[in-house]
N, C-alpha and C positions, 0 to 999 in steps of 0.2 A: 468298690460297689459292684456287684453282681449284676450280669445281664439281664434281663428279662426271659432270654431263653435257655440260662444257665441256671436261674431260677427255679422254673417251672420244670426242668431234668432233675433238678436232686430231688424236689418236692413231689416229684410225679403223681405219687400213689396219692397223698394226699392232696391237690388239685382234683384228683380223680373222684376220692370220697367226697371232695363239696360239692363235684360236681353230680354226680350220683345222688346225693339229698338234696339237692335243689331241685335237680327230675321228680323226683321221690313225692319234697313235699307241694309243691307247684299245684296242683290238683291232688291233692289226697281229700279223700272221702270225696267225692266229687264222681257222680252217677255218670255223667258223659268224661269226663279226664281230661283226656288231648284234647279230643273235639272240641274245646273252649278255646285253643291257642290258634283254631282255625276260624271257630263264627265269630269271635269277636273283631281280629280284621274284616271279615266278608260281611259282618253287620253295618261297619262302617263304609266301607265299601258303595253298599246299596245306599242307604242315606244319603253319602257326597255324591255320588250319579246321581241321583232324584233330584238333588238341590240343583246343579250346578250343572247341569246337562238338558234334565228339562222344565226346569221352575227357569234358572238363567240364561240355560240355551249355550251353554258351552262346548265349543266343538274342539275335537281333540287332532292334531296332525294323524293323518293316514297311518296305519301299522305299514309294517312291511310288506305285508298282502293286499294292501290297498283300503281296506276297510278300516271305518272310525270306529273305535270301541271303547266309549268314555271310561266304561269299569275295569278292562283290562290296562289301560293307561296308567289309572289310578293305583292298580291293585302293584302294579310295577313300581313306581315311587315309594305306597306305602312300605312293602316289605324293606326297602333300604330305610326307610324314615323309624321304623320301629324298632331296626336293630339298632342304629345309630343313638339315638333314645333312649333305647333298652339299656345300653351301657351306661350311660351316663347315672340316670336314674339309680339303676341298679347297682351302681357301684357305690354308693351311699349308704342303702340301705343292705347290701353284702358285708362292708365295712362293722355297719352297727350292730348288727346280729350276731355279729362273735363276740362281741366286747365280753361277758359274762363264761362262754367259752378259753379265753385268753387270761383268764384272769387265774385258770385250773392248772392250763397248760401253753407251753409256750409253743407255739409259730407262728412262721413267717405273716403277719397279715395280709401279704399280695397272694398269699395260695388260696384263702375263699374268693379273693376278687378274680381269678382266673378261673379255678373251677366254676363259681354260677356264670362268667364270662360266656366257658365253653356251652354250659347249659342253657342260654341262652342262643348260643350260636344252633343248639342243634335245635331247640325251635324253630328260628329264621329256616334252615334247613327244610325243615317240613313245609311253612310256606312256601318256600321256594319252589321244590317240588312241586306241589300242587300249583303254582304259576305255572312253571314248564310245561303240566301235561297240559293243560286248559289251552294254552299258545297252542302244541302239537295239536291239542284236538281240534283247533281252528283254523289249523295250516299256517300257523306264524310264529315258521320258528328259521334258525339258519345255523349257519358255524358259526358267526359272533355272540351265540348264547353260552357258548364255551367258556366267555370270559366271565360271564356274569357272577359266577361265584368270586375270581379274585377282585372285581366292584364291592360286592359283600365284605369281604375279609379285610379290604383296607378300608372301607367305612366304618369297621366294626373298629378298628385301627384307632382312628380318625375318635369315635365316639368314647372309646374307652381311655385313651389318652386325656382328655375333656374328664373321663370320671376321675380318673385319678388324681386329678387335682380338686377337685369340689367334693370328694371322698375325705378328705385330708381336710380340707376346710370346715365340714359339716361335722366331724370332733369335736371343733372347738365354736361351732355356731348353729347350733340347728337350727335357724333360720336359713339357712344357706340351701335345704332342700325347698323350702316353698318360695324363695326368688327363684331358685333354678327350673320349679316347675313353673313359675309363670311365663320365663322366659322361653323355656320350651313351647308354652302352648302358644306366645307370641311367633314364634322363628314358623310353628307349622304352619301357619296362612301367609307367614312371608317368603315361605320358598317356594315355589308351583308344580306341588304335590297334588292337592285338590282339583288344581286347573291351569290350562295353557299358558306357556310364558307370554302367548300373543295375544293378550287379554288384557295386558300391561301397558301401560301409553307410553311411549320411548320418553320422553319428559317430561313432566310436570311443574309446573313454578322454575324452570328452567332448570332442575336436576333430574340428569339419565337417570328416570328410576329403571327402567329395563337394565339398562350396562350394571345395574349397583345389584339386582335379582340372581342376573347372570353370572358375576362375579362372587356373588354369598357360595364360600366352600361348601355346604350340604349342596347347594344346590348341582356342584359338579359331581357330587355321587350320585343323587338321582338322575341327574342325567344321563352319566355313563351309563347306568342301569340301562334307564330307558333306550338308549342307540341300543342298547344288545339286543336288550329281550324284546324291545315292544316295536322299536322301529326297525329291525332285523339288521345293523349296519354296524360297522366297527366306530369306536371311537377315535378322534383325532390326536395324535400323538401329544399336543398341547392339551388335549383332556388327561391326557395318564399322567402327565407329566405333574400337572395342577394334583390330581388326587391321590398319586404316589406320592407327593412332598408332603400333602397336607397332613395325609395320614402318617408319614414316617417319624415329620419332625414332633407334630405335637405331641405324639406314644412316648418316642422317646423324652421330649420334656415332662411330660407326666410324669412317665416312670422314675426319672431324675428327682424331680418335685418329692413324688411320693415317698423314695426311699432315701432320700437325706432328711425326713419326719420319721420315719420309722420309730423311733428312740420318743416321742413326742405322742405321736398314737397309743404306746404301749402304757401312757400314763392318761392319757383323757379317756381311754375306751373304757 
C-alpha cells in the first residue's frame, strides 16, 4: 500500500490538474469570482457579532493588545472551522464527480481528493491572509502567528482524514452526505466558534459540560488558532501534542480505510 505522500509524487501533475479545475471551475462565469470565497465568511461573520455580541451581549477574552473584538475572535475560529469542513464535505462530493470520468480512464481516485484538497487549501490561504493583515492593521499580531499556518495544515489533516472515510462510505450510501451535513451543522454550535467557552456552565445535571467542549478535538484547533493569531501567545505543548495526534492518526486511518476500498469504489462510482 502506497503512502499518501508517495502517492501524490508520482501523481503529481495530475493532482495538479484537479487542482487547477477546481480553481477554474469554483466561480466560473461569476462577475465578482474570488471575492465570494471572502464575503461569504465576512457575511457570516457580521451576522454572529450582531447576534451574539449585541442582541446576547457576549464578550470575547482580551486579544493580545488588550482590546475585545467580538468579529476578529470569530473570524479566527471560522477560518479553521471552514477548512476543517471544507474537507470533509468536499471529499464526497470530489469523490462523486469523477465517477463518469473513471469510468473513460483509469486513476488513482485519491488524486482528485488531493488536488480539490490543495484548492481548497489555497482558498483558506487567502482568508488567512486577509486575517493577518486586519490583526497587523490593528496592532495584534506577534511571533506565534508563525505558527498559525502549521494549526491549518494539521486541521486540514485532521479534516480530510474524516473525509476519507465518509467519501468511501457515501459510494455506497448517499445518505451518508446529508447525516454528515447535519452533523456538521450540529458540532458548529457545539464547539465555541461563535462564542466564548466562558459562556458555558462548568456543569450541568452534574456533567462537566465545559471539560467535555474543551476536550471536543475541533475544538483544540480552534483554539490553537486562536492563542496564535487572536490572543497573540504560544500554545501549550499539551495543545500540540493533542492536535499533532489527532490530525496524524485519523489521515492516516483514513488513508488506510480509503485505499484498502479502492478495488470497491472503482465499481460503485
Amino acid at each position: 500500500m502506497n503512502s499518501p505522500i508517495s502517492s501524490a509524487k508520482r501523481y503529481l501533475p495530475l493532482v495538479r490538474n484537479f487542482a487547477r479545475r477546481e480553481l477554474k471551475a469554483r466561480y466560473k462565469r461569476s462577475v465578482l469570482g474570488w471575492t465570494w470565497s471572502l464575503l461569504s465568511p465576512l457575511s457570516t461573520i457580521v451576522v454572529y457579532s450582531l447576534v451574539f455580541s449585541v442582541f446576547f451581549r457576549a464578550s470575547p477574552p482580551a486579544a493580545g493588545n488588550g482590546d475585545q473584538n467580538f468579529a476578529l475572535f470569530l473570524f479566527t475560529g471560522l477560518v479553521v472551522w471552514l477548512f476543517f469542513s471544507g474537507m470533509i464535505t468536499g471529499s464526497m462530493g470530489w469523490l462523486a464527480s469523477i465517477g463518469d470520468l473513471r469510468r473513460k480512464v483509469y486513476f488513482p481516485p485519491e488524486t482528485a481528493i488531493f488536488g480539490s484538497a490543495a484548492a481548497l487549501g489555497v482558498q483558506t490561504a487567502i482568508e488567512s491572509a486577509v486575517l493577518v493583515a486586519i490583526m497587523i492593521f490593528v496592532g495584534n499580531v506577534g511571533l506565534p502567528v508563525l505558527i498559525f499556518p502549521i494549526v491549518l495544515v494539521l486541521s486540514g489533516m485532521f479534516g480530510l482524514g474524516i473525509g476519507l472515510f465518509v467519501a468511501v462510505a457515501n459510494t455506497h450510501y448517499r445518505d451518508v452526505q446529508y447525516l454528515v451535513g447535519i452533523i456538521l451543522n450540529a458540532l458548529f454550535f457545539l464547539v465555541p466558534i461563535v462564542y466564548p467557552i466562558d459562556i458555558i456552565p462548568e456543569r450541568y445535571l452534574g456533567i462537566p459540560i465545559r471539560s467535555l467542549v474543551e476536550a471536543n478535538p475541533v475544538n483544540q484547533f480552534v483554539a490553537a488558532a486562536r492563542e496564535s493569531v487572536y490572543l497573540v501567545e504560544w500554545p501549550s505543548l499539551q495543545r500540540w501534542a493533542a492536535i499533532t495526534a489527532y490530525a496524524t492518526i485519523v489521515f492516516v486511518l483514513g488513508w488506510r480505510f480509503f485505499t484498502s476500498r479502492s478495488m470497491e469504489l472503482s465499481e460503485d462510482m
